[in-house]
Each structure stands twice: as structure tokens, then as C-alpha cells.
C-alpha positions as CSV (number, residue, x, y, z in Angstrom):
1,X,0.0,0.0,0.0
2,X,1.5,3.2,-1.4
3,X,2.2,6.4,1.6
4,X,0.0,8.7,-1.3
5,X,-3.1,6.2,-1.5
6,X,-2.8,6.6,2.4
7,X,-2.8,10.5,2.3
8,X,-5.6,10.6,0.0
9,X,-7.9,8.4,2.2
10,X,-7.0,10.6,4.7
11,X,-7.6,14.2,2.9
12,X,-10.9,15.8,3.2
13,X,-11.6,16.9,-0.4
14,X,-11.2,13.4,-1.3
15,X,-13.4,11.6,1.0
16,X,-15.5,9.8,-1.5
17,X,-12.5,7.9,-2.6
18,X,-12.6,5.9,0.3
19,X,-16.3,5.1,-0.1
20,X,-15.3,3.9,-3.7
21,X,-13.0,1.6,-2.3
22,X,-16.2,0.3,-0.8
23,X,-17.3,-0.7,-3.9
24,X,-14.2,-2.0,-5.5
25,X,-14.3,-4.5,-2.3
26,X,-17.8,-5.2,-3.2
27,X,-17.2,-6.3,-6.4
28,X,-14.3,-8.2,-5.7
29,X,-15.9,-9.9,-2.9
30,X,-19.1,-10.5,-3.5
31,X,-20.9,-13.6,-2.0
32,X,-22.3,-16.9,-3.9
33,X,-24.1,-19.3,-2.4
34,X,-26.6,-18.6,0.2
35,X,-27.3,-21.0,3.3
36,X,-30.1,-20.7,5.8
37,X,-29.9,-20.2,9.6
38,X,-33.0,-22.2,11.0
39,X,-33.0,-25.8,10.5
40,X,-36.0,-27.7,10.4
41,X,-36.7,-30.2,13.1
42,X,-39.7,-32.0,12.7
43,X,-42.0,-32.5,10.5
44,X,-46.0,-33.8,10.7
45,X,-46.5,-35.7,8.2
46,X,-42.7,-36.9,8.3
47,X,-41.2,-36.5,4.9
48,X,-41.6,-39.5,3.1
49,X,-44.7,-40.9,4.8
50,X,-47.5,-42.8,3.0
51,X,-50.6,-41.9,4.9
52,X,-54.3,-43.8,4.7
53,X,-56.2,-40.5,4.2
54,X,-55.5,-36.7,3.5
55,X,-54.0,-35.0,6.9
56,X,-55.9,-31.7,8.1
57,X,-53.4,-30.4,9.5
58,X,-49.2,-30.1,8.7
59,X,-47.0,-29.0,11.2
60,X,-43.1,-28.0,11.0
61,X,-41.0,-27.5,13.7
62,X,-37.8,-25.4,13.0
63,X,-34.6,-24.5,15.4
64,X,-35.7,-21.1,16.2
65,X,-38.6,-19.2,15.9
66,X,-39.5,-18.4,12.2
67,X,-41.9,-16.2,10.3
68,X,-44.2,-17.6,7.2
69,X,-44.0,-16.5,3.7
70,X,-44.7,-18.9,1.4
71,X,-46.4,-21.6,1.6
72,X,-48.3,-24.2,-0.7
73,X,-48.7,-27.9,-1.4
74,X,-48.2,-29.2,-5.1
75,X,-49.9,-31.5,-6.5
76,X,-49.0,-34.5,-8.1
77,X,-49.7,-32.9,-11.3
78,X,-47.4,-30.1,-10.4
79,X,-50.6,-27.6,-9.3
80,X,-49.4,-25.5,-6.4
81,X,-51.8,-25.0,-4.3
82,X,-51.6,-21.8,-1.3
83,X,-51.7,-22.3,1.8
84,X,-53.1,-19.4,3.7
85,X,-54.1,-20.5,7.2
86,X,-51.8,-20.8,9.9
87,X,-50.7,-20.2,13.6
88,X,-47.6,-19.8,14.9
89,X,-46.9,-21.9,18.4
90,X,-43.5,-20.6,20.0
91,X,-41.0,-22.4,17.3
92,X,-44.0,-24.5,15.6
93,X,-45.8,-23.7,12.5
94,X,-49.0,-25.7,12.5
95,X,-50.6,-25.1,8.8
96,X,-54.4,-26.1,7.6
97,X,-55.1,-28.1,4.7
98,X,-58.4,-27.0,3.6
99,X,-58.4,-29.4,0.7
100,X,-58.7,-33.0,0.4
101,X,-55.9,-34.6,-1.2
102,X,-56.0,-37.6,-3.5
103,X,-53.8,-40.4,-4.1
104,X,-50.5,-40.1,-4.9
105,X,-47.3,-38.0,-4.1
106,X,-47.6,-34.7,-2.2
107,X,-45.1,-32.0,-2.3
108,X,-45.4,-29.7,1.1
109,X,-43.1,-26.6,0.1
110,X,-42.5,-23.7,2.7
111,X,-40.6,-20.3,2.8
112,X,-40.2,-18.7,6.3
113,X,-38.0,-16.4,7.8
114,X,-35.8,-17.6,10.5
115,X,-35.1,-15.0,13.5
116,X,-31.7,-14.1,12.3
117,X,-33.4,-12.2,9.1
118,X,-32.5,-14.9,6.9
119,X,-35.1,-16.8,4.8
120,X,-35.5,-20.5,4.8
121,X,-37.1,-22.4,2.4
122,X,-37.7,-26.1,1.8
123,X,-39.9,-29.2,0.9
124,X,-41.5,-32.3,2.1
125,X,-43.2,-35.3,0.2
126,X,-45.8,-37.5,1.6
127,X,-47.9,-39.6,-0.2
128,X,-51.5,-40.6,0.1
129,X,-52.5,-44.6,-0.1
130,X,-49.5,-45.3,-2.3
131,X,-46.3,-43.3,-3.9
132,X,-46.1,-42.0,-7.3
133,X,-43.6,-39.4,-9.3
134,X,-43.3,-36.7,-6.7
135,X,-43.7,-33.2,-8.4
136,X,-40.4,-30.7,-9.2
137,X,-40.0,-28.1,-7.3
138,X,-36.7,-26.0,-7.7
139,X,-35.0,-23.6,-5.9
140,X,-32.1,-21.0,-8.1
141,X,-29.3,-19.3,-6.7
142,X,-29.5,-15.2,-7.6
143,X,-25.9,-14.4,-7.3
144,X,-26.7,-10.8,-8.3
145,X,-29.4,-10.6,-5.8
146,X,-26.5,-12.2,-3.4
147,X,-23.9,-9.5,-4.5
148,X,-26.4,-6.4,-3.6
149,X,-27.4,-7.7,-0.7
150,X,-23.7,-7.8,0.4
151,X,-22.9,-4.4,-0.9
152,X,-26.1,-3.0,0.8
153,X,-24.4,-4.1,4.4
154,X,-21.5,-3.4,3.9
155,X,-22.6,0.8,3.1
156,X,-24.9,0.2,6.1
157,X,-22.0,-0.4,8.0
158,X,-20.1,2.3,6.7
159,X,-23.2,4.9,8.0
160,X,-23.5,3.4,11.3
161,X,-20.1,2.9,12.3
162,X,-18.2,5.3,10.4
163,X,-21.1,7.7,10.0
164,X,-22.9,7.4,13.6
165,X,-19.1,6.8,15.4
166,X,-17.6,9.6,13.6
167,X,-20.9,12.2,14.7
168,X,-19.9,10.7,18.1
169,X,-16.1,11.3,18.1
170,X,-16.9,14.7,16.8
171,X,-19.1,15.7,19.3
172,X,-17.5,14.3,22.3
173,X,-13.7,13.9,21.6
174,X,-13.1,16.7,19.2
175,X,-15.8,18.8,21.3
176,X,-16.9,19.8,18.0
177,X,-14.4,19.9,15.8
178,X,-14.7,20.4,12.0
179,X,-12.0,18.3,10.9
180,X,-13.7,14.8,9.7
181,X,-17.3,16.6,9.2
182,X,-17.6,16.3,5.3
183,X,-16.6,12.6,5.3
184,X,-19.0,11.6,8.4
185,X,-21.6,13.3,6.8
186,X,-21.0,11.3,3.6
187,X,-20.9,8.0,5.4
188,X,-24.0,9.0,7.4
189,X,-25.8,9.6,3.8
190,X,-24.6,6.4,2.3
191,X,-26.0,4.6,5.2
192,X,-29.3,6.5,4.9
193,X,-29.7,5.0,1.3
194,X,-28.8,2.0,2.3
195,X,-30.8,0.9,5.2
196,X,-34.0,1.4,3.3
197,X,-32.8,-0.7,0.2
198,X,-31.7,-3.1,2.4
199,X,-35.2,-3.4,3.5
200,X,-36.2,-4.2,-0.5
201,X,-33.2,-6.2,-0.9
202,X,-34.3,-8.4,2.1
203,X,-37.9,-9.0,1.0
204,X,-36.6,-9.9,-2.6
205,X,-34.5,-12.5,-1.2
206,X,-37.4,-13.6,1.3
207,X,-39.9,-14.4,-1.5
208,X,-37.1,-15.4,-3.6
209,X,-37.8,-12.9,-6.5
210,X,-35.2,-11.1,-9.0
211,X,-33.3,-7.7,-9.0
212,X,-36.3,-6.1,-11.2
213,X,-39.1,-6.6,-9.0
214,X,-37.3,-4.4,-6.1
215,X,-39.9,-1.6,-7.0
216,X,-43.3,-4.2,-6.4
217,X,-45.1,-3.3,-3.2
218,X,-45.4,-6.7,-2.1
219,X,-41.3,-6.9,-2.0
220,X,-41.2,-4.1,0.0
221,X,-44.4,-5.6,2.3
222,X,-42.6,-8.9,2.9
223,X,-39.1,-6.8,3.8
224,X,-41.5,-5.3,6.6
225,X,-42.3,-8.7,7.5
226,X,-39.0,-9.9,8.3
227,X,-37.3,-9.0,11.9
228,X,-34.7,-7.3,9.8
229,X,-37.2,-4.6,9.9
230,X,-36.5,-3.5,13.3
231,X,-32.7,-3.4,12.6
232,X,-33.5,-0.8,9.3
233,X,-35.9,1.2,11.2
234,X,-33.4,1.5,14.2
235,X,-30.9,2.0,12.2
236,X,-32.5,5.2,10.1
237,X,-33.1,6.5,13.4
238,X,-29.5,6.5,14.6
239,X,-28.5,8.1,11.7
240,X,-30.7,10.4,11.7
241,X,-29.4,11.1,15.0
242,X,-26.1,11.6,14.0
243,X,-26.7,14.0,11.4
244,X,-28.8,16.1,14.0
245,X,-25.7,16.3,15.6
246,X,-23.5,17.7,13.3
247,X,-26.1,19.9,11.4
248,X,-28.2,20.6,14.0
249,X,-28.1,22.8,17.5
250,X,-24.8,23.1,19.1
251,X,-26.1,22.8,22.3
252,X,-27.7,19.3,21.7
253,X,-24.7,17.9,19.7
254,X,-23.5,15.4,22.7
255,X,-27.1,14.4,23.4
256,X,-27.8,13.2,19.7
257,X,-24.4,11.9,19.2
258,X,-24.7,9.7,22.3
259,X,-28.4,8.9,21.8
260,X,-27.0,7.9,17.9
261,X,-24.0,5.7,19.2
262,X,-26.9,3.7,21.3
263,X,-29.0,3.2,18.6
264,X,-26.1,1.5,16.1
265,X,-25.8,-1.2,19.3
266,X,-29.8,-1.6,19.3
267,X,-30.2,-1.6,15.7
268,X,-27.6,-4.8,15.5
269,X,-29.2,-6.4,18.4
270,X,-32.5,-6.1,16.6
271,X,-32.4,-9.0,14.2
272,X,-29.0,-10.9,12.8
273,X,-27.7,-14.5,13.7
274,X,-25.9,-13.8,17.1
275,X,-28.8,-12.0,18.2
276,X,-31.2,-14.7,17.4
277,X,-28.7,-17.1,19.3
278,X,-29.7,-17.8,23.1
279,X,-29.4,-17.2,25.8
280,X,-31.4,-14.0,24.2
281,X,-30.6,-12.1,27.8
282,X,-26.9,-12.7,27.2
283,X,-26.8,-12.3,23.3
284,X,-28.4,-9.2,22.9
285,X,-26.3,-6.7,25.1
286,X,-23.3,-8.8,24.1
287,X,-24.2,-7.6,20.5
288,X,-25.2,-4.1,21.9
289,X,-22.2,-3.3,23.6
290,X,-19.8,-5.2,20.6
291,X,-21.8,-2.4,17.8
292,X,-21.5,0.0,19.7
293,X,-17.7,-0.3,20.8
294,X,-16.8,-0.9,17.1
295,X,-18.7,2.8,16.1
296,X,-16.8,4.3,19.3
297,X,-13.4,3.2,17.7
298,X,-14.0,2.9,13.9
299,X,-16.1,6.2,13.5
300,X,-12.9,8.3,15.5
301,X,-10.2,7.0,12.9
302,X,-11.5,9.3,10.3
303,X,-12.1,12.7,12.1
304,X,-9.1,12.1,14.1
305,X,-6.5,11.2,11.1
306,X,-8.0,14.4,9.1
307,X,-7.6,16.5,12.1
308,X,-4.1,15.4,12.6
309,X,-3.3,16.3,9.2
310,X,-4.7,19.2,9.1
311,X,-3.9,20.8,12.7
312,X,-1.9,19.0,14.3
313,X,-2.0,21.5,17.3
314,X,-5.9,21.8,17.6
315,X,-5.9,17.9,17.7
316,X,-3.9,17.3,20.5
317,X,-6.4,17.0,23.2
318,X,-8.4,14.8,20.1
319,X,-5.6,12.4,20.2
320,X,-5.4,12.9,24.5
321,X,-9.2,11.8,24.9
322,X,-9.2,9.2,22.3
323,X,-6.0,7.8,23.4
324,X,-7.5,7.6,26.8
325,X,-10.7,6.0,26.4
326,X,-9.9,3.4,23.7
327,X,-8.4,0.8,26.1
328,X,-11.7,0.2,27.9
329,X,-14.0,0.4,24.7
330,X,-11.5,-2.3,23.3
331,X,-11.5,-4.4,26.2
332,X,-15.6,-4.3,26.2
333,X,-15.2,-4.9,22.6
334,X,-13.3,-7.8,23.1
335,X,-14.9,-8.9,25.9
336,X,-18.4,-9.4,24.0
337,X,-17.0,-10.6,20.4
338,X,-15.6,-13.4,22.5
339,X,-18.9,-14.2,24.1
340,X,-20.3,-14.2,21.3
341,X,-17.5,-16.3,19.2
342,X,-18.2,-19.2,21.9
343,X,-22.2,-19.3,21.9
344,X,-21.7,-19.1,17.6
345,X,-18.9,-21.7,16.8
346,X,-19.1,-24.0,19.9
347,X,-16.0,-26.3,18.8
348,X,-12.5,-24.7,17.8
349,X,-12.9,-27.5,15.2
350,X,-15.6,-25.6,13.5
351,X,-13.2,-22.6,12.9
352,X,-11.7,-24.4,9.9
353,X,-14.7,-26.9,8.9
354,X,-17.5,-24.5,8.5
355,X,-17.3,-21.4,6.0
356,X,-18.5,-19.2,9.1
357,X,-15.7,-20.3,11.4
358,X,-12.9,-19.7,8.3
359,X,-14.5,-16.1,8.0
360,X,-14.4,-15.5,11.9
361,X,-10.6,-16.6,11.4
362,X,-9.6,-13.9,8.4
363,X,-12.0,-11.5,10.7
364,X,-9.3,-12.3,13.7
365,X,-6.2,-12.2,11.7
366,X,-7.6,-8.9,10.8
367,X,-8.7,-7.9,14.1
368,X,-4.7,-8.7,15.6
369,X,-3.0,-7.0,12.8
370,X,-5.7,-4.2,14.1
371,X,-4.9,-4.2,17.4
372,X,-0.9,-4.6,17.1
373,X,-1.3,-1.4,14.6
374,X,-3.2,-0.1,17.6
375,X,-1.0,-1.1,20.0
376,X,1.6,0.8,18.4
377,X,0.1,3.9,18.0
378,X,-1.3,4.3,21.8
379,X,2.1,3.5,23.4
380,X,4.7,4.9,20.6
381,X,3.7,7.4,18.7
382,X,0.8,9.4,20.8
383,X,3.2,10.8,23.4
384,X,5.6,12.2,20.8
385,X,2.6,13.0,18.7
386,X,1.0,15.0,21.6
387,X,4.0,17.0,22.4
388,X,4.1,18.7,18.9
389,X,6.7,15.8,16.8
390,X,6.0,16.6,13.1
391,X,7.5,13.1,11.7
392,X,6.0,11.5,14.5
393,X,2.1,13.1,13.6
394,X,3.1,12.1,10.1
395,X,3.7,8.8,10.9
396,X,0.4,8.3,12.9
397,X,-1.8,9.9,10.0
398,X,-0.3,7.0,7.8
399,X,-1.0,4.6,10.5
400,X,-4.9,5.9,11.3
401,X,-4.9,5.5,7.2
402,X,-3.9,2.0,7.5
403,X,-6.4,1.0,10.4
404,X,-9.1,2.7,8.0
405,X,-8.0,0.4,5.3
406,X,-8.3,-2.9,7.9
407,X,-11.3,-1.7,9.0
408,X,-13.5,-1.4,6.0
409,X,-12.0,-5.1,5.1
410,X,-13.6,-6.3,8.5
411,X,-16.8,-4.9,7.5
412,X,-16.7,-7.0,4.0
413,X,-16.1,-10.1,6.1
414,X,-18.5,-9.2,8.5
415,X,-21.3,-8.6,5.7
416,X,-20.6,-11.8,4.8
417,X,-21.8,-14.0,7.6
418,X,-25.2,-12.9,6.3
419,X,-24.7,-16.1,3.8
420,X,-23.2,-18.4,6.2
421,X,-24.7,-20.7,8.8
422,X,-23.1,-20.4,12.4
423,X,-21.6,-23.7,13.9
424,X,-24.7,-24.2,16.0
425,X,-27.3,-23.7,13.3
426,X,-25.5,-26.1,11.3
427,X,-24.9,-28.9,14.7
428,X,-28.8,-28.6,15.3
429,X,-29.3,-29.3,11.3
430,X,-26.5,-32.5,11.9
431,X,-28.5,-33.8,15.0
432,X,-31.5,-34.5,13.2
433,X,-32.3,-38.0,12.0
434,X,-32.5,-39.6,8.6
435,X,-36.3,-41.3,8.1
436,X,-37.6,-43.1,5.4
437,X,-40.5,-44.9,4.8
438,X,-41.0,-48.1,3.3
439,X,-44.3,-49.7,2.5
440,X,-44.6,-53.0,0.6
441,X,-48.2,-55.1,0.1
442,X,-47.0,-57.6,3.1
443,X,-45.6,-54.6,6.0
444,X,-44.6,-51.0,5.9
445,X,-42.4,-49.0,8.7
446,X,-41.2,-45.7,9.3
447,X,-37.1,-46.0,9.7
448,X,-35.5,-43.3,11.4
449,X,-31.6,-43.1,12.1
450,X,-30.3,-40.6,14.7
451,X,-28.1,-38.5,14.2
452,X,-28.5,-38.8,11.2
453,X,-25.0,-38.8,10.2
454,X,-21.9,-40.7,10.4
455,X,-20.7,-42.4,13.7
456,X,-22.7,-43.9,16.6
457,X,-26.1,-43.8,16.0
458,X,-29.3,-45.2,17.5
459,X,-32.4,-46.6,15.1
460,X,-36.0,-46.2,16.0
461,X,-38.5,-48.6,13.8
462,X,-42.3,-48.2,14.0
463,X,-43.9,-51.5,11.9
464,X,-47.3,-51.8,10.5
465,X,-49.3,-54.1,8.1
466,X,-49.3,-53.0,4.3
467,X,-52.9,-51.2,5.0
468,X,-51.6,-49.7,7.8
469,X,-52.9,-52.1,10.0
470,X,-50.7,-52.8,13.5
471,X,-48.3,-55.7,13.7
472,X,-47.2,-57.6,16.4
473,X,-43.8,-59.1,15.0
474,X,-42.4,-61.4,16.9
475,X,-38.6,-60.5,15.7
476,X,-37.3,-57.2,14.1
477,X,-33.8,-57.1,12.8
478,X,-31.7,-54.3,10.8
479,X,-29.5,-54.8,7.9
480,X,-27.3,-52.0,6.5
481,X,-25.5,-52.5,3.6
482,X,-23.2,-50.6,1.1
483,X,-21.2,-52.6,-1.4
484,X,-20.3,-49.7,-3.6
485,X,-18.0,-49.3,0.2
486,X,-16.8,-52.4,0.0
487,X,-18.3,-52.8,3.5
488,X,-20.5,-56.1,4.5
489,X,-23.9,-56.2,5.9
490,X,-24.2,-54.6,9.4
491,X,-27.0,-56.7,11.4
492,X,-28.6,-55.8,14.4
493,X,-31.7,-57.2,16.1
494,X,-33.7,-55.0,17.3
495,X,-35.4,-54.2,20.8
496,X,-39.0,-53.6,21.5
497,X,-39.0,-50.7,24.9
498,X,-42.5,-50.9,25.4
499,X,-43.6,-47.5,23.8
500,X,-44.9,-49.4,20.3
501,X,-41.8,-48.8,18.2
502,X,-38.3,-51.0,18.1
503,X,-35.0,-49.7,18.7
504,X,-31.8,-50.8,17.6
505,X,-28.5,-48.7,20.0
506,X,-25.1,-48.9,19.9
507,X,-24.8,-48.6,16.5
508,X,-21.7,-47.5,14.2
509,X,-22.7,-46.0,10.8
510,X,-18.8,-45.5,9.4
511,X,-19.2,-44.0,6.0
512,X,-21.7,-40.7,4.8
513,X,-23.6,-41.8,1.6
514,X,-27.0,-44.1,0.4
515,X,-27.6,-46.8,2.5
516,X,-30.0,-50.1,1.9
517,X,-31.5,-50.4,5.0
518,X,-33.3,-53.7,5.2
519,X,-35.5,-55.0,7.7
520,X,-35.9,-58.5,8.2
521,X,-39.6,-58.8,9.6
522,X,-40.4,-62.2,11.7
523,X,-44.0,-62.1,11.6
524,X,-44.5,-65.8,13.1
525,X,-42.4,-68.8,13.2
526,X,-43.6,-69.4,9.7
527,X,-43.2,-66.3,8.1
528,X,-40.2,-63.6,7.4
529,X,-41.2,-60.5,5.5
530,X,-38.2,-58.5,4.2
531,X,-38.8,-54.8,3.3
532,X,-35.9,-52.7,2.1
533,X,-35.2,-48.7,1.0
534,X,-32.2,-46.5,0.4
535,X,-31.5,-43.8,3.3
536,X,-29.0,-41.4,2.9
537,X,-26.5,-41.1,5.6
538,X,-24.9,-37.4,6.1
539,X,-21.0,-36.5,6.7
């Protein structure tokens, strides 16, 4: 990095360079594929089921507390059909069927919005009296969509933490300085235009519909919708309070600016994937107080460097109260992004398998370069700085230029958890079990594997006759198989508990993949019935 690209971030006539910057990392690092924060945990009818008659009711049971969109059931002749009546139940959605359904395969598709702002789509077949060719239903990646969504953070960051932070640093370190003014104002602007087509952007991507229907009132409807709401309207706000302070009264400069700096903390606590995370009562300041700190430090690097550059002298007592308050800010800071770290990744062997934990790892690399450029500048360079050193004031200018640079990089990695699961989303997803259903003339059962994933697993079997009759086998055993491992048969009788169903423990499932799963029936001495169905076995 060239000492003149620094001086220009740092030169006041040139402030919109920076924000271009913004945009060149936008385009370099835009986002592709999307993955959802909820997972779905049950399901009524279970996917796959064959039921005797049409179901009144469906029910799905996610992670988290989710909002509705879409919903519909498709016929087997590919109809969609809407489905408009339904009551939320804590983290249930129970959903009427106000239609009777006929034979064959059913396709139950859904669209929510989980309580991190993200939406959350899926399907599930079930079939009624016997299977047949389940309808297509598709789901396409918008990677433009993806792109604006990521540039519309990361200029939402820009206004609250360099637009809000710098109002703040303004108004209380630089006790109202004019050094710094032109770019907050700028930031604070961009961030004005981007909260509110953020808000667009998020109800396109909720109901799944392109770039050119942004200006269609029921985009902007199902944006309202969406807890993500509450983080743009916040948001708007605290910029709006910032600008008050900088345009607005003298005598009420602190009181907005302080009033703005708490309202960047709420409007991140408001919706997002750490917020959503519980314990609620412990995730929600610790997001609070990590927004907040981050405005208090990022939004002083601008105003401060410009002031030093421009008079050095009159920013002295700048540098003094910045210098002075920054170690307890960054402790805080610290403090809550670790919280925070530990309730989202869980395992230190998630930083490096899951795409979030790899992006918390460049945002830490970042985050000590940050700090040891930090570092330098409290304990080395403010002193001499202070007492009037013009190399030395050079030198920290440069420096403030760099942390600039570091910063805005944060934000792009930031922006992109929006598209990446945390560890605990994703080891609620892994817990759930693999089901199938198999029904033959003779018997049917419902198989379900748990986790269901590689390692040790436990089996649950419910058996019935072929018109869903009970049946009181006298012997149940389980066969796994999976030539194409080159690994033999796994057999394992199974148990009968008392509750109805039969369970098969202390089992070893050692490869991911399609499984036959067999089950080797012993209706009476006389009779075996053997029933058989792939499952598919996660990593």
C-alpha cells in the first residue's frame, strides 16, 4: 500500500474515494451461495410418509422461531396450491389443509424467515394410499441478488459505524471539531440509502424474486415482515441522530451523538444470527455493547486522522481523549466478540470446517493486525505526537490511514456472515435424524436413524401391516449394507422398549452416503417379511 493512496484516504476533499473503495471490495468480494440459519426439526406428516387418508393439518418445527412467507402444497400434477391459514406456536408452524388430497405424491413446500433475518425455504413429500412421481420443485441461486445484498451491508455499516461513530467522536472527543465533518456526513448519507434498500433487498431474497421486481409493493411488504425490519428502522433512526448532531443545534450535539452511538448497538441487536442465538438475555447486550464499541473506535479514525493532518496542534487534546478511552472500549469490545465467538462456533474444530468459522478466522487475523497497529500507535507514537513531533504526527496519520484500510476489510467479512450458517445452526441441522418410509403389500415402517449422520447412532422402527394395519412381529432385525463401500452387511436385532416402536442402540454407521437399510420382519415362526429402502447417511 502506497504512503500517497494513504494520504488521499486521509484528505478531506477526497473523502468519497474511500467510499469507492467500498465498492471496488464489493465487487471483488461479493458472495455466492446462500445457506439458511434455521433448520427444520420435525416434520407432521414426516417426509416421506404414505398416509391412509389426507391429513388436516401439517405442522413444521424449525430451530428457532421463524416467520411464514410462502407456503403451498403441489400437487402431483405439479398444481401449487396456497396455503393461507396458519398459527404460529412458540417455534412450531401448524398449517391447515383446507383441501382433500387424492392419491398419490404430495409435495409440502414452505418459505419462512428464521429470527436471524435470513429466509428458509424447503420441501416435504408425503404420499396418500400409495407413492407415485413426486412433483419438481426448484430452488435458483440469484448471485446478483446475493452481490447487492452484500454491498447494501456493507454501506450500512459504513453509516453506522463510520457515520454514527464519527458524529460521536466529533461531538465528544473533538468537542466539536470540524475536521472529519464532510466525510461523516457522507458516510452517514450512504448509510441513509442503504438501510432502506436493504429493507427491499431483504424482502426480494425472502420471497425469492429477482433484481427487477425491487420496486413491487409486495417486495417491499414482505421486507417489513422480516425482523430485519427493526434493525432498518433503528438504524434510520440513529443516523438520523447523528446527522442532527452535526447539522443541528450546538447545544444538543453530545445528546444526539450519544443517543446515535446507542441506537447503532440496538439496531444490531434487533435481528441478525448472534442476536437470534440464546441465551437472548446474554446475546443481545453482548451484540449491543460489541456495535457500539466498534462505532466508538471505527467512527474516531477518520475525524481524528483528518484533524491530525490538518492541525496537528488543535488535535492534540483529540488524540489525548481518544488515546485515553480506547483501552476500555477495546476491552468491552473484546470482551463481547468473544462471548459471542463461543455461543456461535461452539468447537475450535468448526473454525476451519464450517465457511463461518474460516470467516471468523480472516476477521481475527484482521482484528490482531488491528490491534498490534493499535498497539503501536497508543504507546509509541501518541506521546511524541502529543507534544508537537511533526515526523512523528506524520507517521500516525499513515498509520490511522492503514487502520481505515483494515477496518472497511472487516466490515466486508463481516457482511458476509449474512450467507453463512453459524456452527450451532448447522450442529442442530447435523442432529437431526435420517427417516424413510417403506411400505410393501406384506408390511410397511417408518425408519429413522439418529443423528442422522456418520458415527454412533441409535435406530428407531415403527412397523405396520401394508394397509396400515398394526403388527405384532415377533422379531425385528436391521440390515445395512453398502457394497459400492466395499463394507458387509451390518445386522442388528432389534429391541422392542414398550412404547410401540423397536430400537436398535449402539450402533456404528462408518461411512456418509446411500444406504439399503433392510429390515428382516419375523412375523410368526412361519413367516419372514423382508422390506428394504435406500437412506441417505450425512458427513
Amino acid at each position: 500500500m502506497s504512503a500517497s493512496l494513504l494520504r488521499t484516504v486521509c484528505t478531506t476533499g477526497r473523502a468519497n474515494c474511500l467510499l469507492a473503495a467500498i465498492v471496488l471490495l464489493a465487487a471483488i468480494a461479493a458472495p455466492g451461495q446462500a445457506f439458511a440459519h434455521a433448520a427444520l426439526v420435525t416434520t407432521e406428516p414426516t417426509d416421506g410418509a404414505v398416509l391412509a387418508q389426507s391429513p388436516a393439518q401439517f405442522s413444521l418445527t424449525f430451530s428457532e422461531p421463524v416467520s411464514p412467507l410462502v407456503l403451498a402444497l403441489v400437487r402431483p400434477d405439479g398444481t401449487p396450491v396456497p396455503l393461507t391459514s396458519f398459527r404460529l406456536n412458540a417455534q412450531t408452524l401448524a398449517i391447515d389443509n383446507p383441501h382433500r388430497l387424492g392419491s398419490g405424491t404430495h409435495v409440502l413446500s414452505w418459505r419462512v424467515i428464521s429470527a436471524d433475518g435470513h429466509p428458509v425455504v424447503g420441501s416435504v413429500l408425503f404420499s396418500i394410499g400409495a407413492p407415485g412421481a413426486a412433483p419438481a420443485v426448484s430452488e435458483a441461486v440469484d448471485r446478483g441478488l446475493r452481490s447487492a445484498i452484500w454491498i447494501g451491508k456493507v454501506f450500512l455499516y459504513v453509516g453506522l459505524f463510520l457515520g454514527v461513530g464519527g458524529a460521536f467522536a466529533i461531538a465528544w472527543l473533538a468537542q466539536g471539531g470540524r475536521a472529519g465533518r464532510r466525510f461523516v456526513i457522507t458516510a452517514i448519507l450512504c448509510g441513509l440509502v442503504a438501510a432502506p434498500l436493504s429493507l427491499g433487498l431483504q424482502g426480494l431474497d425472502a420471497l425469492g424474486a429477482p433484481l427487477v421486481r425491487l420496486a413491487q409493493p409486495d417486495i417491499w411488504k414482505a421486507g417489513l415482515a422480516t425482523r430485519f425490519s427493526w434493525t432498518v428502522l433503528v438504524a434510520l433512526v440513529a443516523l438520523g441522530l447523528g446527522l442532527l448532531s452535526l447539522v443541528g443545534p450546538r447545544g444538543g450535539a453530545k445528546l444526539f451523538a450519544f443517543a446515535g452511538l446507542a441506537g447503532v448497538g440496538a439496531a444490531l441487536a434487533a435481528s441478525g444470527h448472534a442476536s437470534a442465538a440464546e441465551p437472548q438475555w446474554l446475546t443481545r447486550p453482548m451484540v449491543f455493547l460489541h456495535g457500539a464499541g466498534i462505532a466508538f473506535w471505527a467512527g474516531a479514525l477518520a475525524p481524528l486522522g483528518l484533524a491530525m493532518r490538518r492541525k496537528p496542534a488543535e488535535a492534540a487534546p483529540f488524540l489525548r481523549r481518544f488515546s485515553q478511552a480506547i483501552l476500555p472500549v477495546v476491552a468491552v469490545l473484546a470482551a463481547a466478540g468473544f462471548v459471542l465467538a463461543v455461543i456461535q462456533v461452539q468447537s475450535p474444530a468448526a473454525l476451519l470446517e464450517t465457511a463461518y468459522g474460516r470467516l471468523l478466522l480472516i476477521k481475527l487475523a484482521l482484528l490482531l493486525f488491528l490491534f498490534t497497529l493499535a498497539a503501536i500507535n497508543r504507546w509509541k507514537l501518541t506521546g511524541p505526537a502529543e507534544a508537537g513531533e511533526t515526523e512523528v504526527q506524520k507517521k500516525l496519520v499513515r498509520s490511522i490511514g492503514i487502520e481505515m484500510l483494515i477496518v472497511l476489510a472487516i466490515f466486508g467479512v463481516a457482511a458476509g456472515w449474512r450467507f453463512t450458517p453459524p456452527p450451532r445452526a448447522l450442529a442442530i441441522a447435523a442432529a437431526q435424524p435420517a427417516s424413510v418410509h417403506i411400505h410393501t403389500a406384506k408390511a410397511m415402517a417408518d425408519l429413522s436413524i439418529t443423528p442422522g449422520h456418520v458415527g454412533p447412532v441409535a435406530a428407531s422402527i415403527v412397523i405396520m401391516t401394508g394397509d396400515f394395519g398394526p403388527l405384532d412381529a415377533e422379531q425385528v432385525t436391521l440390515v445395512l449394507s453398502k457394497p459400492d463401500a466395499g463394507i458387509e452387511p451390518i445386522k442388528r436385532a432389534a429391541t422392542k422398549p414398550g412404547d410401540g416402536s423397536w430400537r436398535v442402540d449402539e450402533l456404528v454407521v462408518p461411512v456418509p452416503g446411500r444406504w439399503t437399510a433392510r429390515l428382516d420382519i419375523l412375523v410368526s415362526d412361519f413367516e419372514m417379511v423382508k422390506i428394504e429402502a435406500p437412506i441417505d447417511i450425512r458427513p
